[in-house]
C-alpha positions in Angstrom: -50.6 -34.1 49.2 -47.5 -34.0 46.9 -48.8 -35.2 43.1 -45.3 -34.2 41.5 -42.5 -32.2 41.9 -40.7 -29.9 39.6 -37.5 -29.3 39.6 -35.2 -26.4 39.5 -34.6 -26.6 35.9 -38.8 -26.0 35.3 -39.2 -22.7 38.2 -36.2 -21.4 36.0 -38.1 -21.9 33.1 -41.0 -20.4 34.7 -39.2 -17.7 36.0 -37.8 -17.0 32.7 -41.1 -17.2 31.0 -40.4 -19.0 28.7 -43.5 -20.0 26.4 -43.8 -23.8 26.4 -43.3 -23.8 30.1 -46.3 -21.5 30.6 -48.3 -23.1 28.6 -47.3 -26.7 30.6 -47.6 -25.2 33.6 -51.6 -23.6 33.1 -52.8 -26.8 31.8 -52.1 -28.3 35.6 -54.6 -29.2 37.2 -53.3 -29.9 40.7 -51.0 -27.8 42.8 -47.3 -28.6 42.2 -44.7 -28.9 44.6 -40.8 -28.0 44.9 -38.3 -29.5 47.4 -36.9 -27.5 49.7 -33.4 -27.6 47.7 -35.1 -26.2 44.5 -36.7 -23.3 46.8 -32.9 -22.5 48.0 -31.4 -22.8 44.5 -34.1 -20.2 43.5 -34.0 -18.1 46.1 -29.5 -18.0 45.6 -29.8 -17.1 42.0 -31.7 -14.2 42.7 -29.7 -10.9 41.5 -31.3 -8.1 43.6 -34.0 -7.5 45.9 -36.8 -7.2 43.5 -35.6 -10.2 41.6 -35.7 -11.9 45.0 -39.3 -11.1 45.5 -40.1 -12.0 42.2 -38.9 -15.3 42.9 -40.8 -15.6 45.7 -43.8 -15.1 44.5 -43.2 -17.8 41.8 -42.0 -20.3 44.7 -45.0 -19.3 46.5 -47.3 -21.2 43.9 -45.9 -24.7 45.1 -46.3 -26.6 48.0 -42.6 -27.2 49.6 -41.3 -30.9 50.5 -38.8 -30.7 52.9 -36.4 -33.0 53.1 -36.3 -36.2 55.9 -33.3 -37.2 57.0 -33.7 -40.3 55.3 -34.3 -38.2 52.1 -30.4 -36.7 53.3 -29.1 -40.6 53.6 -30.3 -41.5 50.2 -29.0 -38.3 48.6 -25.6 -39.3 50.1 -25.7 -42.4 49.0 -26.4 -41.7 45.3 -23.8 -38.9 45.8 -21.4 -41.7 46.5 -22.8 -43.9 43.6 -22.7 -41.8 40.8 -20.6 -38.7 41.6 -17.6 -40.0 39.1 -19.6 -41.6 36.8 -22.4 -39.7 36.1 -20.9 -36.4 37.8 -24.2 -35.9 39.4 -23.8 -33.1 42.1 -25.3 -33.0 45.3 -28.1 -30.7 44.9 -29.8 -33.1 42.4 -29.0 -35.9 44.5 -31.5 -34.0 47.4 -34.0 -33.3 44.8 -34.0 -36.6 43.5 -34.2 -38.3 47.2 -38.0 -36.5 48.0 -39.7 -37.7 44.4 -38.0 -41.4 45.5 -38.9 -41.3 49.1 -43.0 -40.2 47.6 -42.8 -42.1 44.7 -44.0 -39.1 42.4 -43.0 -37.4 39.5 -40.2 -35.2 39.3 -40.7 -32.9 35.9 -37.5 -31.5 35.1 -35.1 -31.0 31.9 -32.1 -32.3 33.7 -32.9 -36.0 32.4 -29.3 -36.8 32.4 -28.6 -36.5 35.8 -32.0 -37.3 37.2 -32.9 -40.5 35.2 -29.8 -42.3 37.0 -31.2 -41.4 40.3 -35.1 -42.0 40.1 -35.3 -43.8 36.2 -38.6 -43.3 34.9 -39.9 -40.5 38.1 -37.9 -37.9 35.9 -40.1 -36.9 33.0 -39.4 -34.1 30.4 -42.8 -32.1 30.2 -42.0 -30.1 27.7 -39.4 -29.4 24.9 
C-alpha cells in the first residue's frame, strides 16, 4: 500500500546525500514509494555504469507506482492546463497524476510546479 510518494527532486537528494534528506528519510516509518516516471528520470541521469547501479540500489528502497492510463489522461490534461502558465513539463505532470489518482502525499522540493497540480498533496519535507 502506497502511504506517499517522493518525487524525483527527494531520490536526488538522497542520491546526493545530502544531510537533511537523510536524516528525513531514516525517521520514516513506512516504506516509501516512487512513480514509475521518477524511477526513469533516475535511472537517465545516471553517468556511468556504476553510477547506474548505485541508483538502483537507491530506487530499490521504494515500492514503484506505475502509472494507469487514466493517471496518462490526467497528466495530459494538466499538461494542457498549465503548460504556458505555469510552464509545468510533462514529467511532473505524470508524477503528479499517481499521488492524485491515490490521494497521498507527494514529498518533493519542486512546490512550484507541483502545488498547481495536486495543491496541498505536495509537501516540502525538509529545507
Amino acid at each position: 500500500m502506497t502511504i506517499a510518494l517522493l518525487d524525483t527532486t527527494v531520490v536526488v537528494h538522497l542520491l546526493r546525500r545530502y544531510s537533511p534528506a537523510l536524516t528525513w528519510y531514516v525517521s520514516q516509518s513506512q516504506r516509501l514509494s516512487v512513480s514509475s516516471t521518477t524511477w526513469l528520470e533516475i535511472m537517465e541521469g545516471a553517468t556511468s555504469k556504476t553510477d547506474q547501479m548505485r541508483c538502483k540500489t537507491l530506487l530499490s528502497q521504494f515500492d514503484v507506482v506505475h502509472l494507469t492510463s487514466i493517471d496518462q489522461q490526467w497528466a495530459m490534461e494538466q499538461l494542457e492546463r498549465f503548460q504556458f502558465s505555469h510552464h509545468i513539463g510533462k514529467d511532473d505532470c505524470l508524477i503528479a497524476s499517481a499521488a492524485y489518482r491515490l490521494q497521498v502525499a507527494l514529498y518533493t522540493h519542486n512546490l512550484k510546479h507541483m502545488t498547481p497540480l495536486i495543491g496541498s498533496l505536495a509537501i516540502q519535507p525538509y529545507v
